[in-house]
C-alpha angles and dihedrals in degrees: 000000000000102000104224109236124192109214107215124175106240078233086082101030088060094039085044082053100048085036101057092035092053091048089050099055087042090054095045087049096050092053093048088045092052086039098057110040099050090051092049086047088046096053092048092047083054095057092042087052100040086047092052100047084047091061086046101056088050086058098037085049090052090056112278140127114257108257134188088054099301117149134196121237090347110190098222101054106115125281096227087049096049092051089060100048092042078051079063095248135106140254163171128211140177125231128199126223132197091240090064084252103118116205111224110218122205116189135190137189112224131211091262104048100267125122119230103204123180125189143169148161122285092221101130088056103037088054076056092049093054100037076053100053083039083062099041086049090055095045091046093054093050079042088059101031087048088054097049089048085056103045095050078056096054103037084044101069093034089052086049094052091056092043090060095044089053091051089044092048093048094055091047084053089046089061102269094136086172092063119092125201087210088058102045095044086054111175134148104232115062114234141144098292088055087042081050097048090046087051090055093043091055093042092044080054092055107050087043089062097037089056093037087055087042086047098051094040084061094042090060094034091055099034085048084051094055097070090053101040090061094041078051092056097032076061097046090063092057088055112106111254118270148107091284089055095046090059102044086048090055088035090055094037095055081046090057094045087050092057096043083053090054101046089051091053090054095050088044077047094049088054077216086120118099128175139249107221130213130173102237129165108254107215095039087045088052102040095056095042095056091039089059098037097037108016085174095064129090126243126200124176113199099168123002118208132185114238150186110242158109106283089197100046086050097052090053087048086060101041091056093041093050093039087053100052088041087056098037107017131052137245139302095055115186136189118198121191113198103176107303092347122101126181131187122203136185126174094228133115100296138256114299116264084234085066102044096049098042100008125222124351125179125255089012115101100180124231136352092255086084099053092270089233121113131059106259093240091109091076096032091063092033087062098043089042084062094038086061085050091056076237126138127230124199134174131195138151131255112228115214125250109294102011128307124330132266095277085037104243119135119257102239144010117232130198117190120189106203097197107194127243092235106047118214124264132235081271090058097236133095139288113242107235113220111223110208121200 
């Protein structure tokens, strides 16, 4: 079962988090503040009210009528309230109304058993209480508003920093030994993200040295190998005609191609090649190329286009193209050209998933769909030939009509050499073009 994952930029997690802190401590204040203050209004209302009932009661106990409202033995003064001033002790109490605006009750005992009670609306503090929550409203939203600004700040550059190390480290993957994830996340204060690009500097170190010690090893196996493998073949000559010597001199020649594979991968591998550039009609170049290497294939020109590259290094790009699709494709086998653009198709099984995904890699052939024989060093060569070309080099399968076959492979392999409008310099690098307005 396929587990659902949300991808979500660290930008709005942080921002979410400061955010929804910063709404919940608004929220707690502002009940503490609410809390408090209408406690602190209601307990004033209660001594106003019992202070007012108490210079009542002095009046009402000299002889005169209650005024401001006060009334004697009221019928609707609280029972919890009349029982403690019949119990001959004062008191306040709050009374809710439906409307939210409570009533505050004083009550008094008088010298002749009767009980003096005022009471009236809180009305004057509880249009405090709400101009106060208004307030606290307002000051909990820019709170809030205030929080999630920050927090896009401060989950901005930290998402940036992390974006450039990302694109650093994917052009170190892509083979820049020169770039460094340190340098391109930049920054003043030292935090994780610059711990984390120093990791991956020093990884991204390693594993250079470690391929550059691996590189070097193959280059001298291969170019120690050479001496022998032609003695190997010069003796192979001498040998008397017959099947045995048949097979030790193709035995020796497909040794000798192996080293001389080998030795061009290490040089690809080096990026010391440079090349030596020539303007050639494409179509023509190609046509006549295939016709001498496959005379079997088709050739079709659809546009021909005059370009900037190394005639040699080309023609290597299309014989192991075309080599690979006759020992692991099937015929026919047709090249198209269509301005820069070359492709190579057989009608065979299909390149292997290993080389989609992660394209060519030396000494692995894939499956055993394609035969499994070889070396893997065709493709390999094919692709940092092209490199060296500032050309790019794609592969991808042709599925036959209506979907895969019956055992599920696909119904062709296709190559396709992308050759770049600007074509690289001695340097190996490439011209700057000078826009004029």
């Amino acid at each position: 079962m396929k587990r659902f994952t949300l991808r979500t930029g660290i930008r709005w997690k942080i921002t979410l988090a400061i955010t929804a802190v910063g709404a919940l401590v608004a929220v707690a204040l502002s009940l503490v503040v609410h809390s408090a203050a209408r406690v602190s209004m209601l307990e004033s209302a209660r001594d106003a009210q019992l202070a007012n009932v108490n210079v009542i009661g002095r009046f009402v106990d000299a002889g005169r009528k209650p005024a401001l409202g006060a009334k004697l033995n009221d019928p609707e003064l609280p029972a919890a309230l009349r029982e403690k001033a019949r119990s001959g002790r004062r008191g306040t109490y709050i009374q809710e109304k439906r409307k939210g605006v409570p009533e505050v009750w004083a009550a008094v005992p008088l010298g002749n058993g009767q009980v003096l009670s005022l009471h009236s609306e809180f009305k004057e503090s509880a249009n405090m209480v709400r101009d106060l929550d208004r307030a606290l409203v307002v000051g909990s939203i820019s709170v809030v508003v205030a929080g999630a600004a920050l927090g896009v700040l401060i989950g901005g550059q930290i998402s940036r920093r992390l974006r450039k190390a990302a694109a650093a480290a994917q052009r170190v993957a892509h083979g820049d030994p020169d770039v460094r994830v340190r340098d391109a996340v930049g920054g003043v204060v030292r935090d994780e993200t610059d711990d984390l690009a120093r990791a991956v500097d020093a990884m991204a170190d390693a594993l250079q040295q470690r391929l550059e010690a691996e590189r070097r090893v193959t280059a001298d196996i291969a170019h120690e190998l050479r001496t022998p493998v032609t003695g190997l073949l010069t003796a192979a000559e001498l040998l008397p005609p017959g099947r045995p010597t048949e097979l030790v001199r193709d035995r020796a020649q497909a040794m000798r191609v192996l080293v001389e594979d080998v030795l061009e991968v290490a040089r690809l591998d080096s990026a010391s090649e440079r090349a030596e550039l020539q303007d050639v009609a494409l179509g023509e170049f190609v046509s006549r190329r295939v016709t001498a290497l496959m005379p079997e294939a088709s050739v079709r020109v659809v546009a021909d286009e005059i370009v900037s590259t190394d005639p040699r290094r080309l023609e290597r790009i299309l014989g192991n193209l075309l080599a690979n699709a006759a020992r692991y494709g099937q015929p026919p086998v047709q090249v198209d050209i269509e301005g820069r653009v070359v492709r190579v198709r057989d009608h065979g099984p299909g390149f292997p998933e290993a080389l989609l995904r992660e394209g060519p890699s030396r000494f692995r052939t894939g499956s055993t769909d394609r035969a499994g024989v070889g070396h893997g060093l065709g493709l390999t060569i094919a692709e940092g030939q092209a490199r060296v070309l500032g050309a790019r080099l794609t592969f991808r399968n042709v599925a036959a009509p209506g979907g895969v076959d019956r055992e599920g492979a696909a119904a062709g392999a296709v190559a396709v050499l992308w050759l770049p409008e600007q074509a690289p310099t001695a340097t190996g690098s490439f011209p700057i073009l000078k826009v004029q307005n």
